[in-house]
Backbone and ligand atoms as CSV (ligand in chain L), in Angstrom:
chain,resi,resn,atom,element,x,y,z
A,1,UNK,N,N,0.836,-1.198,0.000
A,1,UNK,CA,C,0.000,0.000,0.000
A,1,UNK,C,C,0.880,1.263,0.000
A,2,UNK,N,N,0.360,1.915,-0.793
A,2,UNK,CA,C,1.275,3.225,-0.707
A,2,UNK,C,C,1.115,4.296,0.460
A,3,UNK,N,N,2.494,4.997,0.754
A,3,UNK,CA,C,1.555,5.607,1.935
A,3,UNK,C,C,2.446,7.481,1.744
A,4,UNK,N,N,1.478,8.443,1.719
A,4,UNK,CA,C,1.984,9.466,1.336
A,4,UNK,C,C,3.187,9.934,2.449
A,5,UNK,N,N,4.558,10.211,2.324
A,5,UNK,CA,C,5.509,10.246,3.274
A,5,UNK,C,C,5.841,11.758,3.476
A,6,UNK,N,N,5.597,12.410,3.041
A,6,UNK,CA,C,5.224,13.934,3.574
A,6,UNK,C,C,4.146,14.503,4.424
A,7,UNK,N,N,3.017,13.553,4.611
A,7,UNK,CA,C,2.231,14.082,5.784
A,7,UNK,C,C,1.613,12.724,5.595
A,8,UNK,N,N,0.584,12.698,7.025
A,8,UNK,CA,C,-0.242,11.932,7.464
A,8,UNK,C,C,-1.168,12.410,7.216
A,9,UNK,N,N,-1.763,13.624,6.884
A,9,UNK,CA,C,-3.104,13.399,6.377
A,9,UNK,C,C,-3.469,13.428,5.040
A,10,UNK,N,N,-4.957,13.020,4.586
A,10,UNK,CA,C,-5.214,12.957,3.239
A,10,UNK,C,C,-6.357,13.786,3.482
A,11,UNK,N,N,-5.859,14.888,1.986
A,11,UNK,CA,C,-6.677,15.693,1.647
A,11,UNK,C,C,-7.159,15.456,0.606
A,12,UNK,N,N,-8.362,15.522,0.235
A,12,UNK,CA,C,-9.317,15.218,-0.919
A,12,UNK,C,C,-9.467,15.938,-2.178
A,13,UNK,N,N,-8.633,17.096,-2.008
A,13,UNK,CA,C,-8.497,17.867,-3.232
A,13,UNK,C,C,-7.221,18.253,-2.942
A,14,UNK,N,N,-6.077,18.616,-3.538
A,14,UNK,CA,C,-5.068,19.273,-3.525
A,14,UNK,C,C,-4.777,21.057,-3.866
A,15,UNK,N,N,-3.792,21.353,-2.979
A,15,UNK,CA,C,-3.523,22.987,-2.662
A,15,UNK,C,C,-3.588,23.682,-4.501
A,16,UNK,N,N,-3.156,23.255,-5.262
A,16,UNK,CA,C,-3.320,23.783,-6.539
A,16,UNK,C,C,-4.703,23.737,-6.724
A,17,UNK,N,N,-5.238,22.901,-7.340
A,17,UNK,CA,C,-6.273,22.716,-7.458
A,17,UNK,C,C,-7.806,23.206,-6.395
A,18,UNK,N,N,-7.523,23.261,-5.487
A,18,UNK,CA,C,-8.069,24.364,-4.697
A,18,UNK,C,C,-7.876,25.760,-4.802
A,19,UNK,N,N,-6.665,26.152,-4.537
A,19,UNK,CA,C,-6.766,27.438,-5.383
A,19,UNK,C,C,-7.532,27.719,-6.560
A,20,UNK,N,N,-7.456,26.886,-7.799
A,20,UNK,CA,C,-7.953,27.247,-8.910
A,20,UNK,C,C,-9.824,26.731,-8.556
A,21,UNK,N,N,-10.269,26.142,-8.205
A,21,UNK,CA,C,-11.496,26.258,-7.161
A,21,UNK,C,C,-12.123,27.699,-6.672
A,22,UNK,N,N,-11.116,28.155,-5.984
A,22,UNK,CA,C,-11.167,29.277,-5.777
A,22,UNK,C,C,-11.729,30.195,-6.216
A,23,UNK,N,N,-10.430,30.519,-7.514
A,23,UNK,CA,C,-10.488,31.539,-8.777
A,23,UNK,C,C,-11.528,31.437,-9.209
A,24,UNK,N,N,-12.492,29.982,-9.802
A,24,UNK,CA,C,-13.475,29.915,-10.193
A,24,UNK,C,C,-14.638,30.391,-9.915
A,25,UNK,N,N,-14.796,30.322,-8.419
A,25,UNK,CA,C,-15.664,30.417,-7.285
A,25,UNK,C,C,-15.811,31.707,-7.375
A,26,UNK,N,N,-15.224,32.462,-7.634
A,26,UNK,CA,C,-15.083,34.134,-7.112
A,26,UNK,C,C,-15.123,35.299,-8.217
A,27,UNK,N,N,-14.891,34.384,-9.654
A,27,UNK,CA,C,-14.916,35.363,-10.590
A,27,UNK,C,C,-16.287,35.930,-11.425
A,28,UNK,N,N,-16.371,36.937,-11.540
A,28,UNK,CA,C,-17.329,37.711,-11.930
A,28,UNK,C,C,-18.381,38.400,-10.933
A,29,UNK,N,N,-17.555,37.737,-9.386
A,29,UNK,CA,C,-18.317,38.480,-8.869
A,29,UNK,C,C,-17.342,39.339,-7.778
A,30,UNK,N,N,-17.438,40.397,-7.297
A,30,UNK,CA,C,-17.019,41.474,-6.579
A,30,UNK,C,C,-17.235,41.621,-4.811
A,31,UNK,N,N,-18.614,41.155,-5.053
A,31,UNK,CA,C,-18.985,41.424,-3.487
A,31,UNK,C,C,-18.411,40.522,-2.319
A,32,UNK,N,N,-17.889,41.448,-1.439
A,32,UNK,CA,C,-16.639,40.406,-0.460
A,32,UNK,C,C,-17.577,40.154,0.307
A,33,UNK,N,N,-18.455,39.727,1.061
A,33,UNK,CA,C,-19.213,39.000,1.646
A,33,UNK,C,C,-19.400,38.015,0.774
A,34,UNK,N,N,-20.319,37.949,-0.243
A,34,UNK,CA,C,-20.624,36.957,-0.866
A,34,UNK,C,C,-18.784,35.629,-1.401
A,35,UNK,N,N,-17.742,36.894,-1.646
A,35,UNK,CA,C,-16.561,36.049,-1.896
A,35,UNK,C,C,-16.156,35.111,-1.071
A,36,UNK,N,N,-16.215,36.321,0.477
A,36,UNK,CA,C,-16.009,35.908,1.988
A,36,UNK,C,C,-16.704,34.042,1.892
A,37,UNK,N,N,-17.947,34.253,1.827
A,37,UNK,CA,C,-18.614,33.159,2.420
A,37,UNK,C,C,-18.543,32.153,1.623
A,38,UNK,N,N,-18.248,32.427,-0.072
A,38,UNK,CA,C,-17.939,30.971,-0.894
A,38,UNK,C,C,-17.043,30.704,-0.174
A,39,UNK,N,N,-15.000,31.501,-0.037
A,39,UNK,CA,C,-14.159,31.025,-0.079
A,39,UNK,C,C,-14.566,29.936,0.817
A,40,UNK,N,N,-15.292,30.574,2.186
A,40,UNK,CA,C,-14.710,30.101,3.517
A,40,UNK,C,C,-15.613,28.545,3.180
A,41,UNK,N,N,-16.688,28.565,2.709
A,41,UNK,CA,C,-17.513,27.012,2.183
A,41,UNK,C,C,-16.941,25.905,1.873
A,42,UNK,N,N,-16.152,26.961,0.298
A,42,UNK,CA,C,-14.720,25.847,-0.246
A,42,UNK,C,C,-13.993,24.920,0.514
A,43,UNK,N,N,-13.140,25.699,1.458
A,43,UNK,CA,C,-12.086,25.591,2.510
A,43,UNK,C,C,-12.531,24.382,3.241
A,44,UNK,N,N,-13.550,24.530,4.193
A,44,UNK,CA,C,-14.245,24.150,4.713
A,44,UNK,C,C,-14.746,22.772,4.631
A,45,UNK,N,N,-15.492,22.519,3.262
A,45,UNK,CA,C,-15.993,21.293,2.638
A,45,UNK,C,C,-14.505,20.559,1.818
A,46,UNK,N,N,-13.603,21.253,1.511
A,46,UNK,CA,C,-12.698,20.276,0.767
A,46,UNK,C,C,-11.505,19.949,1.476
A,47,UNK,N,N,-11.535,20.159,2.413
A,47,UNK,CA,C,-9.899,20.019,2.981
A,47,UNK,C,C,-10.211,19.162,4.677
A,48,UNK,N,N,-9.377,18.865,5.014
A,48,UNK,CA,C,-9.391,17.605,5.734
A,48,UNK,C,C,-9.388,18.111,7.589
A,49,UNK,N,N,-10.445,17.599,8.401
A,49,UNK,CA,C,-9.832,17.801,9.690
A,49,UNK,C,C,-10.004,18.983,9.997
A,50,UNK,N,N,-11.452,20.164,9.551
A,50,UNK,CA,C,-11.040,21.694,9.911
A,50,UNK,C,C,-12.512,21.522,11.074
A,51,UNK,N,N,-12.435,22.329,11.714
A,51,UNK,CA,C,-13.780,22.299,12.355
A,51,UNK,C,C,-14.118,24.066,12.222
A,52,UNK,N,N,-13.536,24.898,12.154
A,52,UNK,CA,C,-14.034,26.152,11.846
A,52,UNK,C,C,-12.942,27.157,10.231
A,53,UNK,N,N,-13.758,27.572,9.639
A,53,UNK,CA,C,-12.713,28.402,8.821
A,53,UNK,C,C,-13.573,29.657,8.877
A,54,UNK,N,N,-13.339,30.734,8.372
A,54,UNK,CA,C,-13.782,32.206,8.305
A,54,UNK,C,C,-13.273,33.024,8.403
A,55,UNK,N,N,-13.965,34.158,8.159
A,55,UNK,CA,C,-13.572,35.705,8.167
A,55,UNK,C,C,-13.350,36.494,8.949
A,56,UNK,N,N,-12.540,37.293,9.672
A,56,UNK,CA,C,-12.626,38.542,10.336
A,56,UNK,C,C,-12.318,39.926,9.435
A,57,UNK,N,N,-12.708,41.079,9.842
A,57,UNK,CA,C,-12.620,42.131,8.641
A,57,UNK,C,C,-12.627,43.121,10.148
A,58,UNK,N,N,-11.642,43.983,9.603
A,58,UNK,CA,C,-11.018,44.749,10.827
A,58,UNK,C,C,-11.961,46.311,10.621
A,59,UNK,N,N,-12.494,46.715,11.749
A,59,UNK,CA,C,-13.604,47.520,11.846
A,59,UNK,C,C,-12.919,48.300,13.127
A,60,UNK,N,N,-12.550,49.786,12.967
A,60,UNK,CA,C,-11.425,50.615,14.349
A,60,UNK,C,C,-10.450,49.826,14.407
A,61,UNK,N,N,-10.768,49.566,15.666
A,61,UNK,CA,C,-9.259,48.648,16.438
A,61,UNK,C,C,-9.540,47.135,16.625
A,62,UNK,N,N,-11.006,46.926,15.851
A,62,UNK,CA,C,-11.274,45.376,15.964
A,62,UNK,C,C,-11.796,44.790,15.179
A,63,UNK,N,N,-10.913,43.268,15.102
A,63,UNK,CA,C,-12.047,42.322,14.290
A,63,UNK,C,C,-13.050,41.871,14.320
A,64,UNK,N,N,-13.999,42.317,13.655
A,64,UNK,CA,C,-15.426,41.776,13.987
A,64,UNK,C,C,-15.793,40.378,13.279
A,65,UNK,N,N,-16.653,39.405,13.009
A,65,UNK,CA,C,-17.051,38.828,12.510
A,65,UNK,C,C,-17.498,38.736,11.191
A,66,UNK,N,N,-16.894,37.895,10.366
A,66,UNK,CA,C,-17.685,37.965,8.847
A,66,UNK,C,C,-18.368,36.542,8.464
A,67,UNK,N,N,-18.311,36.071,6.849
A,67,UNK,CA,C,-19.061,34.979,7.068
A,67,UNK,C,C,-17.761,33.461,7.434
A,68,UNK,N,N,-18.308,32.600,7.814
A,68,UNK,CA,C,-17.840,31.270,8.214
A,68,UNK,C,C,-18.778,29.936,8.096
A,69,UNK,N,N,-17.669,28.981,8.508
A,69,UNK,CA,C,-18.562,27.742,8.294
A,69,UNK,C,C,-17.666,27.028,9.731
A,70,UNK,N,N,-18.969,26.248,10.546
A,70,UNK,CA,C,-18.466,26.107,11.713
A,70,UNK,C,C,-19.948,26.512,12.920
A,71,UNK,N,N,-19.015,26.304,14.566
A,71,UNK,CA,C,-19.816,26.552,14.962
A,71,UNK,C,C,-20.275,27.998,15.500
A,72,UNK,N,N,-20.795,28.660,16.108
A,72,UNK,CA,C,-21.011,30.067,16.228
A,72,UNK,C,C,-19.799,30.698,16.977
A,73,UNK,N,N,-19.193,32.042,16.375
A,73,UNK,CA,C,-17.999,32.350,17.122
A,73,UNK,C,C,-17.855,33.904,17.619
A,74,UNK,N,N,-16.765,34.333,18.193
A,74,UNK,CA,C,-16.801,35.478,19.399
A,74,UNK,C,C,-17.079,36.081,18.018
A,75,UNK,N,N,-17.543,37.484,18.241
A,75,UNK,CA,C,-17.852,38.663,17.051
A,75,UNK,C,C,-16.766,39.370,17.394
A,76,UNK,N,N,-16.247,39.910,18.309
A,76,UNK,CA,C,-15.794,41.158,18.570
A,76,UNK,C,C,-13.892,40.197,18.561
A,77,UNK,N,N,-12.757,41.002,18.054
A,77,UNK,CA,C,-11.279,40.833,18.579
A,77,UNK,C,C,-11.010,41.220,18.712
A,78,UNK,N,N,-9.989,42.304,19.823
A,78,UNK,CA,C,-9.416,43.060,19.576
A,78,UNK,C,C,-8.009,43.121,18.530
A,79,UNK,N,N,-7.385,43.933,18.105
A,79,UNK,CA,C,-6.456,43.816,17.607
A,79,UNK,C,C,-5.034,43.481,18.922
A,80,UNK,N,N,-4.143,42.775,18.707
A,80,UNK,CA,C,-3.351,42.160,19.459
A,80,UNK,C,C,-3.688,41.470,20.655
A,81,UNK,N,N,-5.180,40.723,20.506
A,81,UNK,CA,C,-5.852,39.750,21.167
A,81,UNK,C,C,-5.736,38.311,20.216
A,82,UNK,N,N,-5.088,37.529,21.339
A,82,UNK,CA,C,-5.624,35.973,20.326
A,82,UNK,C,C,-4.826,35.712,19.127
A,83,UNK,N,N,-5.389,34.846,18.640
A,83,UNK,CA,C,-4.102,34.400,17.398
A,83,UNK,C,C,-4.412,35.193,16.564
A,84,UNK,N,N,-6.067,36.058,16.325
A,84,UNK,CA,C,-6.230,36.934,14.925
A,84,UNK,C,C,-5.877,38.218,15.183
A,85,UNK,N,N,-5.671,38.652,16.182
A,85,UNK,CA,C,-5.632,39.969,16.485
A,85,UNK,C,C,-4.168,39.972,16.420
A,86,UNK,N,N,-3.223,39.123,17.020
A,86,UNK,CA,C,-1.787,39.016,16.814
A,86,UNK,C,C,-1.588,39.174,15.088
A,87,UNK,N,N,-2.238,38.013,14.490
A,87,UNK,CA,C,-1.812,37.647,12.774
A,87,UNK,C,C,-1.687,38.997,12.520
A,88,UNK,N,N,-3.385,40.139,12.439
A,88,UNK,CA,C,-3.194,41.468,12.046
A,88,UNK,C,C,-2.349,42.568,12.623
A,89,UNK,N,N,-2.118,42.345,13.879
A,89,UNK,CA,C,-1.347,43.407,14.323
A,89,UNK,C,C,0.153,43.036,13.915
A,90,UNK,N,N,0.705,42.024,13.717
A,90,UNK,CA,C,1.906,41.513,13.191
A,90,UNK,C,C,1.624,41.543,11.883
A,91,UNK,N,N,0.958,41.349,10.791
A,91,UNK,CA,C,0.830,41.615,9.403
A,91,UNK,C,C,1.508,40.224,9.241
A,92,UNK,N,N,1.520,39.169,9.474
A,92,UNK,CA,C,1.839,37.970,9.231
A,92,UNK,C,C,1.270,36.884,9.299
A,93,UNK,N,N,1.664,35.517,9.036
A,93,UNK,CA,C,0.302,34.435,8.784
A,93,UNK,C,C,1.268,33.633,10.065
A,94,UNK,N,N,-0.118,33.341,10.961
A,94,UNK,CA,C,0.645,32.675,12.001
A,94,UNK,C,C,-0.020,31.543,12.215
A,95,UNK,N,N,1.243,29.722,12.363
A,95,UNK,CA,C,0.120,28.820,12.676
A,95,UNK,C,C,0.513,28.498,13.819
A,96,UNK,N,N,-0.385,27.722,14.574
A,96,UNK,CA,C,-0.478,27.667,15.970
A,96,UNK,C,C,-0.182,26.056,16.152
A,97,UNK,N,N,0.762,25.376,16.532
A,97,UNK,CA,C,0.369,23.971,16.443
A,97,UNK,C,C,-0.522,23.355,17.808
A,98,UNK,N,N,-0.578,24.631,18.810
A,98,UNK,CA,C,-1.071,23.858,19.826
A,98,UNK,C,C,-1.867,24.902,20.563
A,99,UNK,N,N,-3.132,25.031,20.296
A,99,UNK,CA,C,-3.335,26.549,20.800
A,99,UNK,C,C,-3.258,26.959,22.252
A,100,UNK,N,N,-3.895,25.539,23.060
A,100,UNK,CA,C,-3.389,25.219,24.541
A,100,UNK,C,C,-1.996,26.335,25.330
A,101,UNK,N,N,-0.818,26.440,24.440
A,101,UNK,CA,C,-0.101,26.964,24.345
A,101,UNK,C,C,0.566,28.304,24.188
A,102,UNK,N,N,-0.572,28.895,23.334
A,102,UNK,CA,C,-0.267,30.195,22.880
A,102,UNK,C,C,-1.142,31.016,23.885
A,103,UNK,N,N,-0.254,31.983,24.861
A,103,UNK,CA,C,-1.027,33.598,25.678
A,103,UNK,C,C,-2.032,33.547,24.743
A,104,UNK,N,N,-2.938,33.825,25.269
A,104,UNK,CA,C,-4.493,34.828,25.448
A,104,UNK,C,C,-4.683,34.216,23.816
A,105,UNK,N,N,-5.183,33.211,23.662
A,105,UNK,CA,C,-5.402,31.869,22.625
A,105,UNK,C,C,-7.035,32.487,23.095
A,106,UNK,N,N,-8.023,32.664,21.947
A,106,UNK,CA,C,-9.625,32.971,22.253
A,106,UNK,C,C,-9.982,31.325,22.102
A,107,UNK,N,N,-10.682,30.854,22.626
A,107,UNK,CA,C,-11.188,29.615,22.356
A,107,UNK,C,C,-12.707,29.904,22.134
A,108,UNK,N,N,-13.234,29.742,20.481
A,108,UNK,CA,C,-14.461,30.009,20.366
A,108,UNK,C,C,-15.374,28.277,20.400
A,109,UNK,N,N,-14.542,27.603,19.847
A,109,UNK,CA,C,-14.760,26.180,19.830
A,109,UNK,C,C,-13.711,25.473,21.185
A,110,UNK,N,N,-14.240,24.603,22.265
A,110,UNK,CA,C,-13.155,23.747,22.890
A,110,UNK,C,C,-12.591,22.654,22.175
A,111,UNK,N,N,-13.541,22.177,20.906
A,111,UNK,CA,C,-12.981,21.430,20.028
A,111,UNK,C,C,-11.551,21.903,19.438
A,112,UNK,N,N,-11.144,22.708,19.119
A,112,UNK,CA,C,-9.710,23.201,18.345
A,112,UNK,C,C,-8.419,23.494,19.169
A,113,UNK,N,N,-7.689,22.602,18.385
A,113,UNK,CA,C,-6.685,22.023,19.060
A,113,UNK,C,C,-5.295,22.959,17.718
A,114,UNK,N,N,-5.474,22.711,17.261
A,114,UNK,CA,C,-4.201,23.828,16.214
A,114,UNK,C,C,-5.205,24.997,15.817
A,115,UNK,N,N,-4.269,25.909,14.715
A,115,UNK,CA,C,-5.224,27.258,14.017
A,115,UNK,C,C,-3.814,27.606,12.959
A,116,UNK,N,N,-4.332,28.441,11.960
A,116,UNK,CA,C,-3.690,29.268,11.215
A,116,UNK,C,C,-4.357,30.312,10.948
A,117,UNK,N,N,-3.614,31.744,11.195
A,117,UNK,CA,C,-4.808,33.122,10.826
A,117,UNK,C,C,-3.652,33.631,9.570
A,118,UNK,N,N,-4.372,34.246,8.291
A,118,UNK,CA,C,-3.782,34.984,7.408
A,118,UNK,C,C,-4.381,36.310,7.717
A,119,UNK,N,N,-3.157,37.114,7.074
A,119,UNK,CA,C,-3.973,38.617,7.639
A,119,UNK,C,C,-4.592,39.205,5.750
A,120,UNK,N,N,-5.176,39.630,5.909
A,120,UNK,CA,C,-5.619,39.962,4.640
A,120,UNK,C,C,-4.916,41.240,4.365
A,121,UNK,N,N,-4.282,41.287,3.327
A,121,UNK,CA,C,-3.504,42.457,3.454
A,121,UNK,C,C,-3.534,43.414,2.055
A,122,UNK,N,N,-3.121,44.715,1.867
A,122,UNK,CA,C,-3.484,44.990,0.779
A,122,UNK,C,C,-2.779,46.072,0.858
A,123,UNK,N,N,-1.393,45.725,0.097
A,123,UNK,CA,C,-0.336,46.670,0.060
A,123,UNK,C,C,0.011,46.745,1.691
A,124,UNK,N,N,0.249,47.779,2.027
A,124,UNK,CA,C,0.518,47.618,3.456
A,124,UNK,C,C,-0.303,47.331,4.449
A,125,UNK,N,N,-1.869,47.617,3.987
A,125,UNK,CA,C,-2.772,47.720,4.831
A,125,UNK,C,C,-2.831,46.588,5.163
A,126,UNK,N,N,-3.605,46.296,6.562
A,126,UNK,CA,C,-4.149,45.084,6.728
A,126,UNK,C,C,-5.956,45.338,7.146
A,127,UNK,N,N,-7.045,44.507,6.651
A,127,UNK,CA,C,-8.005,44.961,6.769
A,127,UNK,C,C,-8.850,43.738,6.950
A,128,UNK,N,N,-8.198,42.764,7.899
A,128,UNK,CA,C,-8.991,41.525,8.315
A,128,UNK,C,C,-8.455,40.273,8.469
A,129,UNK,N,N,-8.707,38.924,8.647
A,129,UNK,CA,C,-7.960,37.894,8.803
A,129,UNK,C,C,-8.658,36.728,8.020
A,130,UNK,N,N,-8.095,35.712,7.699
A,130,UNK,CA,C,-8.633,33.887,7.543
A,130,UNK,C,C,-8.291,33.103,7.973
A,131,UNK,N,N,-9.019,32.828,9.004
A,131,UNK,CA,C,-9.040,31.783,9.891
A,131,UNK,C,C,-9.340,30.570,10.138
A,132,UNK,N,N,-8.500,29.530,10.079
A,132,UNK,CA,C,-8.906,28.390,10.506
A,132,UNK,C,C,-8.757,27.476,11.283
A,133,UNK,N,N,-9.330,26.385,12.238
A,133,UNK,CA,C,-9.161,25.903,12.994
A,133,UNK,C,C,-9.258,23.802,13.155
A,134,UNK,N,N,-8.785,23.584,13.478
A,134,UNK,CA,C,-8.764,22.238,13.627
A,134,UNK,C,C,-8.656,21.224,14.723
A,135,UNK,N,N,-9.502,20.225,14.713
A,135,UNK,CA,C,-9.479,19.550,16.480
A,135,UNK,C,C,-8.408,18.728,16.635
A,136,UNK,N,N,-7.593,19.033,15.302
A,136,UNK,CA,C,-5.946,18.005,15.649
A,136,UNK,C,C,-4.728,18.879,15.698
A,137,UNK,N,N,-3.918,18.328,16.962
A,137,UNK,CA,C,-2.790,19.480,17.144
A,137,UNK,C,C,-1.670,19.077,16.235
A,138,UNK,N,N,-1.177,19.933,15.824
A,138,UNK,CA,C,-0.816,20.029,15.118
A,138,UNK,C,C,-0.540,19.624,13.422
A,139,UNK,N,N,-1.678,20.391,13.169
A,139,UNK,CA,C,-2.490,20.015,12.375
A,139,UNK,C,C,-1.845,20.656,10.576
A,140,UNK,N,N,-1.547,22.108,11.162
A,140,UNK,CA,C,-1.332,22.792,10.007
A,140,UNK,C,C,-0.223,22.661,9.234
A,141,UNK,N,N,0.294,22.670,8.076
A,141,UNK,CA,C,1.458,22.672,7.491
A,141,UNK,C,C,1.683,23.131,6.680
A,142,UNK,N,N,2.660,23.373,5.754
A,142,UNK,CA,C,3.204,24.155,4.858
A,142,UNK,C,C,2.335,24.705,3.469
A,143,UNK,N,N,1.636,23.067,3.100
A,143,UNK,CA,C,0.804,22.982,2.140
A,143,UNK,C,C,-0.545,23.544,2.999
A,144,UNK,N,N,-1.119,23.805,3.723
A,144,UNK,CA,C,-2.092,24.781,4.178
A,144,UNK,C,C,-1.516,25.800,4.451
A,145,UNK,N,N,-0.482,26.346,5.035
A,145,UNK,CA,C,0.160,27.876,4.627
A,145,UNK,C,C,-0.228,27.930,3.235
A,146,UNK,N,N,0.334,27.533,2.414
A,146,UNK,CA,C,0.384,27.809,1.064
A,146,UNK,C,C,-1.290,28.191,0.650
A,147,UNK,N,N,-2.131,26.895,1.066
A,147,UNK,CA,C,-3.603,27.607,0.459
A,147,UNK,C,C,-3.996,28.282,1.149
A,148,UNK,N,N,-4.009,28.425,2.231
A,148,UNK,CA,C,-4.574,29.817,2.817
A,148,UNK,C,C,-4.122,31.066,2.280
A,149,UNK,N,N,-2.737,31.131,2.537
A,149,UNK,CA,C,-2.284,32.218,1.801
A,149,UNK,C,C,-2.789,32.775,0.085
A,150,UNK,N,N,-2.603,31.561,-0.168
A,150,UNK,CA,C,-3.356,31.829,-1.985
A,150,UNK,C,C,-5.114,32.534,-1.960
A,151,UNK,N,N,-5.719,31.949,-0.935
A,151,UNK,CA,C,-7.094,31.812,-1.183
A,151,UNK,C,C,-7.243,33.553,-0.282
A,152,UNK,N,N,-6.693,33.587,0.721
A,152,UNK,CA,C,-6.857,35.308,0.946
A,152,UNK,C,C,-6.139,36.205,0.010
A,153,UNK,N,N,-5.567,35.637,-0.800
A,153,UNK,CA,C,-4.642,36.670,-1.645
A,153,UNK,C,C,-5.776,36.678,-2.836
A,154,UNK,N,N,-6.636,35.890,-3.322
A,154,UNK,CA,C,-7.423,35.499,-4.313
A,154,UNK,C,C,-8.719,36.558,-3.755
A,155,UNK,N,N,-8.620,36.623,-2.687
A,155,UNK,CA,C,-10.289,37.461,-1.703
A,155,UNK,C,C,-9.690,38.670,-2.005
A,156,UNK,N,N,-8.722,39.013,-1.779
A,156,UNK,CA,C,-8.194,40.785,-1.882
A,156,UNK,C,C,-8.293,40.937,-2.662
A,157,UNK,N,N,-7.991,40.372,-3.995
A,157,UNK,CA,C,-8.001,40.525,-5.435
A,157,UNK,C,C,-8.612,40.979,-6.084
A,158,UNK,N,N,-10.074,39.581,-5.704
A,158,UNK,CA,C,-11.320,39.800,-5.930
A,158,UNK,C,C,-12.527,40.260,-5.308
A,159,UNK,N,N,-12.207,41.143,-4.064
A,159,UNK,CA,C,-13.505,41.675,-4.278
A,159,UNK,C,C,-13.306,43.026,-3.518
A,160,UNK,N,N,-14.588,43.934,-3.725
A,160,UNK,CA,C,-14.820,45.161,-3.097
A,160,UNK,C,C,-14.777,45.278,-1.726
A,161,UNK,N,N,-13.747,44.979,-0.763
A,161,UNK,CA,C,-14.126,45.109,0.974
A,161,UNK,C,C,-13.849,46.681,1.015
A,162,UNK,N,N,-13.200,47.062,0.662
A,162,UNK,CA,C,-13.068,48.776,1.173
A,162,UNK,C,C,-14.890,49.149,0.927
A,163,UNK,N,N,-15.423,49.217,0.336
A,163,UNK,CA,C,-16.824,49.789,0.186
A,163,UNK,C,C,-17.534,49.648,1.095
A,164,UNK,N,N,-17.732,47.941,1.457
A,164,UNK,CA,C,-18.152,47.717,3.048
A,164,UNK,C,C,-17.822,47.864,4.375
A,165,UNK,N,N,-16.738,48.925,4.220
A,165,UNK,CA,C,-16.346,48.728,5.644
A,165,UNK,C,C,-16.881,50.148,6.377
L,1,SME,N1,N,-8.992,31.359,18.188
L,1,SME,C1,C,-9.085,32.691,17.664
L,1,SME,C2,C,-10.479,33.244,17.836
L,1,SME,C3,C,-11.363,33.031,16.671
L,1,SME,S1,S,-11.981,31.501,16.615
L,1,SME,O1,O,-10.936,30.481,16.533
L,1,SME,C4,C,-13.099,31.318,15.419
L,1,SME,C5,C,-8.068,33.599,18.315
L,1,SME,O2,O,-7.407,33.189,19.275
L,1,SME,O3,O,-7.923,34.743,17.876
């Protein structure tokens, strides 16, 4: 039996091919809510082991809530609260292998055991996060850096968030 020797888990679609999922998913249309809530569907339904993915979109000094798939989560973050408020206030994609671990970790689910937040960024700005979470520690890896990163870079791209904010 063959057995994939770069990770233990199996994902059902692959990081390319999700991306281009993506692209598909999102073109011709503009409106970042509506982008918001395909991507986070995509994510969500094709990839292995997530129990929450979604949006935050930075509103003053905080992330509020956008759309997701999952179970119901905090609305309000502050900025340099938690792993999303860190990602944006650091302008960097941070994964968590153990959230148990990480200061002032928000636990919206007790199920989630790793996370990765991308900050959505746009040129320098940063104007929200993508978040996801998983009930296995250490869960995240390179090839989910990679699509996360693609799939918020694909949301900035494509759609209008400055209008809604
Ligand atoms: N765990 C996040 C909070 C958001 S939920 O995971 C959906 C954090 O520490 O910022």
């Amino acid at each position: 039996m063959f057995r994939n020797m770069q990770s233990s888990r199996q994902h059902s679609v692959d990081t390319a091919a999700l991306v281009e999922q993506g692209r598909a998913l999102i073109d011709g249309e503009r409106d970042a809510v509506a982008n918001a809530a395909n991507l986070a569907a995509l994510l969500y339904a094709s990839r292995a082991a997530l129990n929450w993915v979604g949006f935050y979109f930075l509103k003053g000094d905080e992330l509020v809530l956008g759309p997701f798939q999952g179970k119901p989560a905090c609305t309000r973050i502050a900025l340099n609260s938690g792993v999303c408020g860190r990602a944006a206030a650091e302008r960097r994609t941070l994964v968590v292998p153990n959230v148990c671990a990480f200061p002032g970790h928000i636990a919206c689910d007790p199920a989630s055991r790793s996370e990765i937040v991308v900050p959505l960024l746009d040129g320098g700005d940063v104007f929200g996060v993508l978040d996801a979470d998983s009930p296995i520690e250490n869960h995240f890896e390179e090839d989910d850096r990679l699509l996360f990163e693609a799939i918020a870079r694909l949301f900035v791209a494509g759609s209008d968030f400055r209008a809604g904010r």
